[in-house]
C-alpha positions in Angstrom: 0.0 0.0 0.0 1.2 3.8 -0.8 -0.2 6.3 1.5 0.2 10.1 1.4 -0.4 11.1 4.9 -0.7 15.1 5.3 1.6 15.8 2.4 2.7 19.3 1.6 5.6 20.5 -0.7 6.8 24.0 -1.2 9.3 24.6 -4.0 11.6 27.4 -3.4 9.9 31.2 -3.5 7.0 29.7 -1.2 5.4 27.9 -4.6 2.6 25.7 -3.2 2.8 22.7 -5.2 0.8 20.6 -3.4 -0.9 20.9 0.3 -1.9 18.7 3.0 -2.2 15.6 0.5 -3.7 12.2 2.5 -4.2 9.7 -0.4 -4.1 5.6 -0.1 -3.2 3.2 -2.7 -3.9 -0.2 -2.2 -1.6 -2.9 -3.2 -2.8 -4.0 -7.0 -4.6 -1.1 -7.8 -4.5 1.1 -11.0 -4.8 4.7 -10.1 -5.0 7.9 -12.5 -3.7 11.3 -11.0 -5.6 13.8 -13.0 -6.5 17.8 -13.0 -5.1 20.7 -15.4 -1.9 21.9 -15.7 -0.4 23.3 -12.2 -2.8 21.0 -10.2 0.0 19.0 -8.1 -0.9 15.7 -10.3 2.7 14.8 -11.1 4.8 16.8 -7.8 2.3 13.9 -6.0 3.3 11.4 -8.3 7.1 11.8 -8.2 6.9 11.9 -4.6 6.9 8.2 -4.4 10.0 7.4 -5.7 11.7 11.0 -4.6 11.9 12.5 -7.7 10.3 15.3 -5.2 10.8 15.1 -1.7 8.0 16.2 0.9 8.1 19.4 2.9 6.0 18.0 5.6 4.0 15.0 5.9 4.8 11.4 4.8 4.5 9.4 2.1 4.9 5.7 3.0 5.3 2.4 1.1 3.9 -0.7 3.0 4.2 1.1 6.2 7.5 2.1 5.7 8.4 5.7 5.4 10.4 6.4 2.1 12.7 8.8 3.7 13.9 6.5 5.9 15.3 4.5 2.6 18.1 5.0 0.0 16.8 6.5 -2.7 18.8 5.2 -5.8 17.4 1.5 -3.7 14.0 3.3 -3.7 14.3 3.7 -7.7 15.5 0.7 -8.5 12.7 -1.5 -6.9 10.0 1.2 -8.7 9.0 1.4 -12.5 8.8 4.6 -14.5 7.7 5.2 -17.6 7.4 8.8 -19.3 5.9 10.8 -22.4 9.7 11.0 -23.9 9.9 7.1 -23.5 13.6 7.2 -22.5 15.0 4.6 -24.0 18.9 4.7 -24.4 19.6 5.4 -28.4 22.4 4.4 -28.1 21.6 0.5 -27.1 19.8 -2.1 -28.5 15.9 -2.4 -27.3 17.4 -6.0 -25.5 20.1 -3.7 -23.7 17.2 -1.4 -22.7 15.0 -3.7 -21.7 17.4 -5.4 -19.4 19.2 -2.1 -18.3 17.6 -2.4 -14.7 18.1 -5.9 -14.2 21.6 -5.3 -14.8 22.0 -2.5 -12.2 20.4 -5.2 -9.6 23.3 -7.8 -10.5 20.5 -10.0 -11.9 21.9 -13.4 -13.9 22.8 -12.5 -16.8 21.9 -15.8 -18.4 18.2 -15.1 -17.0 18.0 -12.0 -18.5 17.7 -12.9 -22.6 14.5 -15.7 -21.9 13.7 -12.2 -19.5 13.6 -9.8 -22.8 11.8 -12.3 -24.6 8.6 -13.4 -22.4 8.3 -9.6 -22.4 8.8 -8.4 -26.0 6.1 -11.3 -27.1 3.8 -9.8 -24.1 3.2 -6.7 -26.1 2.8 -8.2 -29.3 6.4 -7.5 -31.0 8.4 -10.2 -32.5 11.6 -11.3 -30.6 14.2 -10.1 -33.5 13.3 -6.7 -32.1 15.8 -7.4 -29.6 18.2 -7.0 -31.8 16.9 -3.1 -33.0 18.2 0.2 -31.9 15.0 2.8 -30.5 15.6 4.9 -34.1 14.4 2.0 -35.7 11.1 1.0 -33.9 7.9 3.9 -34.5 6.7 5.7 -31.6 4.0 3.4 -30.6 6.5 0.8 -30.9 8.7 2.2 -28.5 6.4 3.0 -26.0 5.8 -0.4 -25.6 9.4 -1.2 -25.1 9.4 1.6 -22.2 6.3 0.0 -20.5 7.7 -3.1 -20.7 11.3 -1.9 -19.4 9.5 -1.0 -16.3 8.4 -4.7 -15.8 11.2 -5.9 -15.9 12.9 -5.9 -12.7 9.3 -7.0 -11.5 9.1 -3.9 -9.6 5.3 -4.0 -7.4 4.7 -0.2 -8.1 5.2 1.7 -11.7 4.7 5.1 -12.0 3.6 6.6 -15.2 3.9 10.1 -16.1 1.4 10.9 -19.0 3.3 8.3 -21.3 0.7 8.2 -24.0 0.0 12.1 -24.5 1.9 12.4 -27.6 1.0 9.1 -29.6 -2.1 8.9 -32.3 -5.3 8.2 -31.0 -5.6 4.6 -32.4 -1.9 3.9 -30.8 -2.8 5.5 -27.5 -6.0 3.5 -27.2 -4.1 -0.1 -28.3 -1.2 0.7 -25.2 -4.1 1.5 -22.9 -5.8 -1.6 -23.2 -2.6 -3.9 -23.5 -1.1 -1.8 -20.4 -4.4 -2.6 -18.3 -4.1 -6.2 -19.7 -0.5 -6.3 -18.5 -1.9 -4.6 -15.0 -4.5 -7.0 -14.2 -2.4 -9.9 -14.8 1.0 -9.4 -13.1 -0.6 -7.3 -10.5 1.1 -4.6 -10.1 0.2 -1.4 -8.5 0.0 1.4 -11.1 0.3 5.2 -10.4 -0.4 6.7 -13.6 -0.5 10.8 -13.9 -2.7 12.3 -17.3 -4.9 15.3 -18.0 -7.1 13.2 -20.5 -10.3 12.4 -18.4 -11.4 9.9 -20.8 -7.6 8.1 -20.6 -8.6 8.0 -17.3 -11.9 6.9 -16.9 -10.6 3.9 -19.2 -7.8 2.8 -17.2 -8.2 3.7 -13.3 -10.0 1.7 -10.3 -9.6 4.7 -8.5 -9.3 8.7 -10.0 -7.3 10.7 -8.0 -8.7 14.4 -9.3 -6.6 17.7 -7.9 -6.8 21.5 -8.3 -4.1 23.8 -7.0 -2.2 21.4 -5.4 -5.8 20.1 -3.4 -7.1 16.5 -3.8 -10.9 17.7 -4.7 -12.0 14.2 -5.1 -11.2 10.4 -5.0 -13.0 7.7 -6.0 -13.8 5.4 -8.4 -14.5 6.0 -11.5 -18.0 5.1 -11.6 -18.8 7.1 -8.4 -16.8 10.2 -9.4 -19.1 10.0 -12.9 -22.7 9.8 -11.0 -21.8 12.0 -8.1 -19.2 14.7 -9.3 -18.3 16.3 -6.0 -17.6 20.0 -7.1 -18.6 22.3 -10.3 -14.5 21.6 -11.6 -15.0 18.2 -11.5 -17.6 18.6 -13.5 -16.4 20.6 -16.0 -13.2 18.2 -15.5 -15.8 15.4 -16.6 -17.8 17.3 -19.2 -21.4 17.1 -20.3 -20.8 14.4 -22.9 -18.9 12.1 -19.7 -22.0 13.3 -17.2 -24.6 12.2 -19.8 -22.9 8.6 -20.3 -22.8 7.8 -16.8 -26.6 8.2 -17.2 -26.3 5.1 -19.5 -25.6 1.5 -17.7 -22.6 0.1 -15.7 -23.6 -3.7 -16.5 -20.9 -5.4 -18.5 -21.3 -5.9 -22.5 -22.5 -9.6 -21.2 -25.7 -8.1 -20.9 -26.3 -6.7 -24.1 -24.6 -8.5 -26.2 -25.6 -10.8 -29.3 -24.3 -14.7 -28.6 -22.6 -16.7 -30.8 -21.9 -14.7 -33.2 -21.2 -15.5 -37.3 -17.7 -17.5 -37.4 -15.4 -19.4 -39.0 -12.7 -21.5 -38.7 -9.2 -21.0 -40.1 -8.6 -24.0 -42.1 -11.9 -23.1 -43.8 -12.0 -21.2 -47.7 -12.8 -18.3 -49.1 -16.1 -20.1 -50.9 -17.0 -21.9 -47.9 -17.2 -18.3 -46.1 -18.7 -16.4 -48.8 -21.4 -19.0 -49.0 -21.7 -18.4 -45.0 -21.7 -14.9 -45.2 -24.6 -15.3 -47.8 -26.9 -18.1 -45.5 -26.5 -15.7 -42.7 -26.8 -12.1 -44.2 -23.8 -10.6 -43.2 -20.8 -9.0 -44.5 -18.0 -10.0 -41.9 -17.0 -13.1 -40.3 -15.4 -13.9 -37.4 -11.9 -16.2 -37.6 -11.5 -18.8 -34.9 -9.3 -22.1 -34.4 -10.9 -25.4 -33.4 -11.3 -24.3 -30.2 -13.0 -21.0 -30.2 -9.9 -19.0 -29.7 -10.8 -15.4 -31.7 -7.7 -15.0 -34.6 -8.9 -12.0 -37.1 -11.8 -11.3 -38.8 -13.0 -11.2 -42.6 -14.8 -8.9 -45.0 -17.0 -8.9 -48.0 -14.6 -6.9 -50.0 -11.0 -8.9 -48.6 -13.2 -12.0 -49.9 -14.1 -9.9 -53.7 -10.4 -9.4 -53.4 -9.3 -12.9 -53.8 -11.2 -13.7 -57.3 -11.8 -17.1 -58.3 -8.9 -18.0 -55.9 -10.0 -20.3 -53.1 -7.7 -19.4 -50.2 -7.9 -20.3 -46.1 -9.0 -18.2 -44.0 -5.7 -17.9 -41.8 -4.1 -16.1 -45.7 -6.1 -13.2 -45.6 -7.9 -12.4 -42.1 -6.9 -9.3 -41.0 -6.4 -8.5 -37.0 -10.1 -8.1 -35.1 -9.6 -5.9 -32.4 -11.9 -7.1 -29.0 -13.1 -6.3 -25.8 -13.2 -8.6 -22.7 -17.0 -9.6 -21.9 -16.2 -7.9 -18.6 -16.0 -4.8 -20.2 -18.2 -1.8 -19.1 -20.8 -0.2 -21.7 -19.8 3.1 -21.3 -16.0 1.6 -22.4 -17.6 -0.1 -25.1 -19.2 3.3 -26.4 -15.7 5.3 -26.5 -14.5 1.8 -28.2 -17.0 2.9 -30.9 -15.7 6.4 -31.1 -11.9 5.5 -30.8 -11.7 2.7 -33.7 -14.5 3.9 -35.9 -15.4 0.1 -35.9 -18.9 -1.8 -37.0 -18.9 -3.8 -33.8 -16.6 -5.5 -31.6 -16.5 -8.9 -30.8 -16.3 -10.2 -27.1 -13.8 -12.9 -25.8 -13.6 -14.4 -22.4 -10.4 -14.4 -20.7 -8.9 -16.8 -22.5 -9.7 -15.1 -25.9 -12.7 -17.5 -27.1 -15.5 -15.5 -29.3 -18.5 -15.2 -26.6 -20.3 -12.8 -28.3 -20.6 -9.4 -30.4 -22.0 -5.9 -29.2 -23.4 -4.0 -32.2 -24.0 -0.3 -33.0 -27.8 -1.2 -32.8 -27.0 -2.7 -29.6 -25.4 0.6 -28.2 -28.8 2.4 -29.3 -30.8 0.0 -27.3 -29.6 0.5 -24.0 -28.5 3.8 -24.3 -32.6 4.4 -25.1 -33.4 2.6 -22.6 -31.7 4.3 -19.7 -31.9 7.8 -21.1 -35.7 8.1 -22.4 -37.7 5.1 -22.0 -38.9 6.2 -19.4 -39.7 10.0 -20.3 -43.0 10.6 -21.2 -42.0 13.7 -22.9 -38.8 12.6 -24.2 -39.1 14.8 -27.4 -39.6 17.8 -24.9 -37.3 17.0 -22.2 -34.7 19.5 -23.8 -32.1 17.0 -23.2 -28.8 16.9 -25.5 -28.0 14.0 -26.6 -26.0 14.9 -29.7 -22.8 14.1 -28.2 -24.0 10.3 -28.0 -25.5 10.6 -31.3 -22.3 12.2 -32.9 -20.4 9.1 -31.2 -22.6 6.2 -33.1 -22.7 7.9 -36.2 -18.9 8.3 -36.5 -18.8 4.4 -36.5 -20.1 2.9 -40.0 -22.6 0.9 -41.0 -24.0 -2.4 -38.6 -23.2 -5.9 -39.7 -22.8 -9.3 -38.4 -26.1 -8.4 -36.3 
């Protein structure tokens, strides 16, 4: 556990940074320090591994005071990862990777199976090892910096907006593979953005802050249905207060079971004659068991001709959402990817389902309007919901 415990600093010329801070972190949990610029978000942040050191108050780590400890130790057993990525340019991404490791007098014939359970963990082939940073695209190395963090299997990694400069389709991908990463290794999280959304996304628990004041903290759900002041409000905005108005239920609930698929090994006529039976214009790609692998179109089928090839030759990557996922995620999935639908996987990535536009538009009626008489008078805006599904084209597989 990380807990701020009265927590002021003061920078030199009586700057209030932040002031009596008193924050707790539990061990495991991913939490998002956000507010504008000057708000104290990142001074708090860097106070855990004494980047900044406290004025008064404490900041302890599983009880134990941090300025009671070493603080190159303190740094070393804590990950950090940063908008400029930091990785060295002039050493290969294995070097990188295993620069902390090193400093810790780690095996060194541990470290290269090290480098590579981790490179394959986000999704980059292992001959990457052998690249320099200049080589590797900005998403790319991003991912290398996340994963450097990991590697010393350090319990707490801080991160210090690390995705504020990437692409919106780039910065959405690392957010969902560094929750993935989260959830499964455990590790507590301390992650500092001004992007609301980002952090609505990612966080069990939103730290918000204003002129070096904690205003709020909460989860994310609770800081959406019961903002505590007008800034968090505004912090929020009107299109974030009118989805909380929408369901918290998991896209189990609304979505569409057993969804059009098809395996592999199978052909190109065998799936166009499916797509025909069924009435639909994209299939699903699966193995024997279940396990989701890409996903086909009408038109990547018209591409092939008269040619009869597997499936596995010309699927392309189908981006999914775990069926716990929350609907309101699912919505700014919509808006992110510009996607038809999404298809839903358990947690061992076996097609359980699909959640469609038409499905968004169901419940989204349902908690919003059913239930007003006067629904066409109510004077509500809803445009911002409305802008959101019609960015996405087209429904299929429905």
């Amino acid at each position: 556990m990380i807990e701020f415990k009265n927590v002021t600093k003061i920078y030199p010329g009586n700057q209030i940074a932040c002031e009596d801070v008193n924050i707790e972190i539990n061990t495991g949990e991913f939490v998002c320090f956000i507010g504008t610029s000057g708000s104290g978000k990142t001074t708090c942040m860097r106070m855990i591994n004494r980047m900044n050191e406290p004025t008064s108050g404490e900041v302890l780590i599983d009880g134990q005071n941090i300025m009671s400890l070493n603080p190159v130790d303190l740094r070393r057993k804590i990950g950090y990862v940063i908008q400029q990525i930091g990785l060295m340019p002039h050493m290969s991404i294995y070097d990188n990777i295993v620069m902390v490791p090193r400093l810790l007098k780690w095996d060194e014939s541990k470290l290269r199976a090290l480098a590579e359970g981790l490179i394959q963990k986000v999704d980059l082939p292992v001959d990457y090892l052998e690249k320099y940073p200049s080589e590797l695209s900005g998403g790319q190395q991003q991912r290398i910096g996340v994963i450097r963090a990991l590697a010393a299997d350090q319990d707490i990694i801080l991160m210090d907006e690390p995705f504020g400069a990437l692409d919106p389709i780039t910065r959405d991908s690392l957010q969902k593979l560094v929750k993935k990463l989260q959830r499964e290794l455990g590790k507590t999280i301390v992650f500092v953005t001004h992007d609301m959304t980002e952090a609505l996304t990612l966080a069990d628990k939103i730290v918000i802050m204003d002129k070096g004041h904690v205003i709020q903290q909460d989860t994310p759900e609770n800081i959406l249905k019961h903002p505590a002041t007008d800034y968090v409000k505004n912090l929020l905005g009107e299109e974030k207060l009118n989805e909380a108005k929408t369901s918290y239920n998991t896209v189990e609930t609304i979505m569409i079971k057993n969804p059009v698929s098809i395996e592999e090994q199978n052909t190109a006529y065998e799936a166009i004659s499916l797509m025909r039976e069924k009435r639909v214009d994209t299939l699903f790609i699966t193995d024997k068991e279940l396990h989701l692998k890409g996903v086909v179109g009408i038109f990547d089928l018209g591409k092939v001709g008269r040619r009869n090839p597997q499936m596995r030759d010309i699927m392309t990557d189908a981006f999914s959402i775990p069926n716990d996922t929350k609907i309101i995620e699912a919505i700014h999935q919509f808006y992110v990817l510009k996607v038809k639908n999404l298809p839903v996987v358990d947690n061992e990535n076996k097609l359980v389902g699909i959640v469609t536009r038409a499905s968004i538009v169901d419940i989204i009626y349902t908690n919003i309007w059913s239930d007003d008489e006067n629904a066409e008078d109510s004077g509500e805006d809803f445009s911002d919901v409305v802008h959101l599904l019609n960015e996405a084209e087209g429904d299929s597989n429905a």
